[in-house]
N, C-alpha and C positions, 0 to 999 in steps of 0.2 A: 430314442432318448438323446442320443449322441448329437443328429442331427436339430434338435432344440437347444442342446446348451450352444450350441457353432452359433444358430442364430440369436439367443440373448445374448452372447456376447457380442456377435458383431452389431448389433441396435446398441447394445453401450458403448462400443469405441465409436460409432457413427454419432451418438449423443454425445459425448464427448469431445468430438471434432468438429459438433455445431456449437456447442457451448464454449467450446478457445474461439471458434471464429469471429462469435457474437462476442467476447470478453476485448478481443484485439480490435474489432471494431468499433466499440464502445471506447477503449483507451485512446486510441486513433483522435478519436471526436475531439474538435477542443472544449475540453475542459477548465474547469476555474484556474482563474489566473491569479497569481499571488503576488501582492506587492510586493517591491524590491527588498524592505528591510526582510519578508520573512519568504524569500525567496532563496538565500545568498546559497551559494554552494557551499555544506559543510563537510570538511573532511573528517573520517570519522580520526580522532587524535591515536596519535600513537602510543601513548602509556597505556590507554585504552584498547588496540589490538595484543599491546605485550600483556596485558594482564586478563586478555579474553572477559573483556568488561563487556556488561550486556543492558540496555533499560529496555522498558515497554513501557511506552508512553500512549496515555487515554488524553488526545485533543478534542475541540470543540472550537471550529472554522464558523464565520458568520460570512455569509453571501451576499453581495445586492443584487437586484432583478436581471444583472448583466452577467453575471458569473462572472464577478471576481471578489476575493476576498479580501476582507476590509479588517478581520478579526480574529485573530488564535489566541486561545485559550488552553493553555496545559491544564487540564482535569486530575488529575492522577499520574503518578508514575511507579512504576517498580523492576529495582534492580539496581544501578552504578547512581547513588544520587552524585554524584562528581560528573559522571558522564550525560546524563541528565540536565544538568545546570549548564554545562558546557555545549552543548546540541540543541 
């Protein structure tokens, strides 16, 4: 019995170590390119770290046949709507 849990686990850390490989290599790839307006580096604001303000924001990016995107769309948000409007 011993010797069967050793080996499911080792097939899950090995699964797991294909699946970050294939995740990194996949990221690796270039991916869509975002024009410059909604590209800009945003810092996240400091009232906003002092007050451990948090959103999750639900977008919707629009692609042409080249990968690069031409179109964001904030869908939804929940949580700092200040910090929301500001990101």
């Amino acid at each position: 019995m011993l010797n069967f849990l050793r080996t499911a686990v080792q097939l899950v850390i090995m699964i797991l170590s294909l699946a970050s490989a294939m995740i990194a290599a996949l990221t690796a790839a270039s991916g869509p390119q975002l024009p410059d307006d909604l590209s800009r580096n945003v810092d996240y604001p400091l009232w906003a770290l002092r007050a451990e303000a948090s959103v999750f924001v639900i977008f919707e990016l629009r692609v042409d046949p080249r990968g690069r995107v031409y179109e964001c769309t904030v869908l939804d948000s929940v949580g700092s709507e200040r910090l929301a409007r500001e990101i």
